[in-house]
C-alpha positions in Angstrom: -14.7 -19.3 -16.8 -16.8 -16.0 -16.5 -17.3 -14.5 -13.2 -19.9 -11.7 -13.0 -20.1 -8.7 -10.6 -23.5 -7.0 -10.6 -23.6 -4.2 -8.2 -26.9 -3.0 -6.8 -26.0 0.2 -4.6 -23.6 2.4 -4.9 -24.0 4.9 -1.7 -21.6 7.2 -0.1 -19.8 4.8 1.9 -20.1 1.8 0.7 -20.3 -0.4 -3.2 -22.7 -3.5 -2.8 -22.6 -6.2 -5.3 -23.1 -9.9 -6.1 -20.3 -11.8 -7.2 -21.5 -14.9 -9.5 -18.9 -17.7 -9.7 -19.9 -20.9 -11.3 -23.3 -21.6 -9.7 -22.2 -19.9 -6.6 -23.6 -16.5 -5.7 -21.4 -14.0 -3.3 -21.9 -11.1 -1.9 -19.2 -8.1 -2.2 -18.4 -5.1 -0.6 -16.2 -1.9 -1.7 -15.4 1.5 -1.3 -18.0 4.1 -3.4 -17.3 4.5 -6.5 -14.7 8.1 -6.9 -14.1 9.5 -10.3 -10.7 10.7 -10.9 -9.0 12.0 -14.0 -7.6 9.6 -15.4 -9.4 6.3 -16.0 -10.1 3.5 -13.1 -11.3 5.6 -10.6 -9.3 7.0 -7.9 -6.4 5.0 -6.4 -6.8 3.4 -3.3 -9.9 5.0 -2.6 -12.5 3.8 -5.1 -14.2 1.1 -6.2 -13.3 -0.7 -10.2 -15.5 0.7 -12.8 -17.8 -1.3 -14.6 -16.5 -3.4 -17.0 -14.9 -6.9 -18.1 -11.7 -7.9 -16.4 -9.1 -10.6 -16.4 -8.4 -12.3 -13.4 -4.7 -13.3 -12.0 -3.7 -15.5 -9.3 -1.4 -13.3 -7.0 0.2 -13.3 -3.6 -0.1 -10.4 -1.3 3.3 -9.6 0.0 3.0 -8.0 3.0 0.3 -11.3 4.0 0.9 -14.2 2.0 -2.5 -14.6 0.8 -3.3 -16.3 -2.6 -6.1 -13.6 -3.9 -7.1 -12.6 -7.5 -5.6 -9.5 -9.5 -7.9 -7.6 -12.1 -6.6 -6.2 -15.8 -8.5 -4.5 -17.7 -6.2 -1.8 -19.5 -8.6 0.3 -21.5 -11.0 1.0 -18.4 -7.2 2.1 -16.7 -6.7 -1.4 -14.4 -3.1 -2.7 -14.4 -1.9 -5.9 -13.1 1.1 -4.3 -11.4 2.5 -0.7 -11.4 5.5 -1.2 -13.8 2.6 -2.7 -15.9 1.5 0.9 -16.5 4.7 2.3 -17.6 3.7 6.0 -18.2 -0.1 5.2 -18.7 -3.0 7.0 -16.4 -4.7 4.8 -14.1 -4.0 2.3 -11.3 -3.1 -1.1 -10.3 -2.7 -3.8 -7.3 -7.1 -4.5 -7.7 -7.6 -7.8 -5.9 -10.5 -9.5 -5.0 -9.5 -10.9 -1.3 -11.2 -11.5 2.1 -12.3 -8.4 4.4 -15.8 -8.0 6.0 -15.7 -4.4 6.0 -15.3 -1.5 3.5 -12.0 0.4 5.2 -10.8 -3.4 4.8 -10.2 -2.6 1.3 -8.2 0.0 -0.4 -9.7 -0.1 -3.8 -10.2 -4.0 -3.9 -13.1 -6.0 -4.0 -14.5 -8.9 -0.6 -16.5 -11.4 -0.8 -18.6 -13.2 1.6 -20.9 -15.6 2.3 -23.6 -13.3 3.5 -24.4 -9.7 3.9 -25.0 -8.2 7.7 -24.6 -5.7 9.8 -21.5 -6.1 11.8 -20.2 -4.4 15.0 -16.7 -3.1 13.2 -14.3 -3.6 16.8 -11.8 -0.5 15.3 -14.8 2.1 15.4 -17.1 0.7 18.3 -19.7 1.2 15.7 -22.1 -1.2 13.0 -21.7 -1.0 9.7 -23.1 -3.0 6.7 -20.5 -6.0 5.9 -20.4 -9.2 4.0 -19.2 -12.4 6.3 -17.7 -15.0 6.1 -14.9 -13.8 3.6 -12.4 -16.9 4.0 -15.3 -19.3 3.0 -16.2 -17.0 -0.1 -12.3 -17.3 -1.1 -12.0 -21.0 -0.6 -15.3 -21.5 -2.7 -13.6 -18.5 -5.2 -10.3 -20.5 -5.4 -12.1 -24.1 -5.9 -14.0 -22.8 -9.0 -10.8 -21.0 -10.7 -7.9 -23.1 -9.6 -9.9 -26.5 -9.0 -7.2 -29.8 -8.3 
C-alpha cells in the first residue's frame, strides 16, 4: 500500500497537505517546516521532511490511541528513540487525530475537511482540518482492513 502526502503551503504557522489513501483523499495539518542541524527537522517543533516513509501501527501511551509511526532513517525519522542509538535526528512521528496545528508536536492530522475553526484554548480562529476521528477510522480501514 502507498500512501501519498503532497503538501501545498508551507507558511509560518502552519504545513497544509493532502493525504491520499487508497482512493480516499485527506486533508492534513502540521507545524511549519524548521530546519535544524541534524536531519528531520527540528524535534517537536517541525513538520517531516519530504520524503518516503514506512508506516507502523503504534499505541500512544499516555492516550491509548492506535495511530501510525513514520521511519525513514536516512531523511533522520526513527521509529522510537532507542531506535536512534547515537544517530542525529528524531523520532515518536505519528500520523493521529488533532484539528489544530499546536495539536501536534511534530506529527501529522488528518481530516475530513479543511476550515476555519474557533480554537476554544486561544479564543481565536485558526485554519484546521475536521473531522480527524473519521479521517483515522477511514486511515485504519485502508491499512489494517478485517
Amino acid at each position: 500500500m502507498i500512501l501519498a502526502l503532497d503538501r501545498y503551503s508551507y507558511a509560518d504557522t502552519e504545513t497544509e497537505g493532502l493525504l491520499t489513501v487508497g482512493d480516499h483523499v485527506l486533508p492534513t495539518i502540521e507545524r511549519p517546516w524548521i530546519a535544524a542541524a541534524s536531519l528531520g527537522g527540528k524535534p517537536f517543533n517541525s513538520c517531516v521532511p519530504d520524503g518516503i516513509y514506512a508506516l507502523e501501527p503504534y499505541v500512544r501511551e499516555r492516550t491509548g490511541e492506535s495511530v501510525y509511526r513514520l521511519i525513514n532513517h536516512e531523511l533522520g525519522v526513527y521509529g522510537s528513540q532507542s531506535s536512534m542509538a547515537s544517530k542525529p535526528g528524531r523520532y515518536d512521528i505519528l500520523i493521529h487525530t488533532a484539528n489544530f496545528v499546536h495539536q501536534v508536536v511534530g506529527c501529522i492530522a488528518p481530516g475530513m475537511d479543511r476550515k476555519i475553526l474557533k480554537n476554544n484554548s486561544t479564543g481565536g480562529f485558526e485554519r484546521a482540518v475536521a473531522g480527524s476521528q473519521e479521517a483515522m477510522r477511514i486511515l485504519k480501514s485502508v491499512l489494517d482492513p478485517l
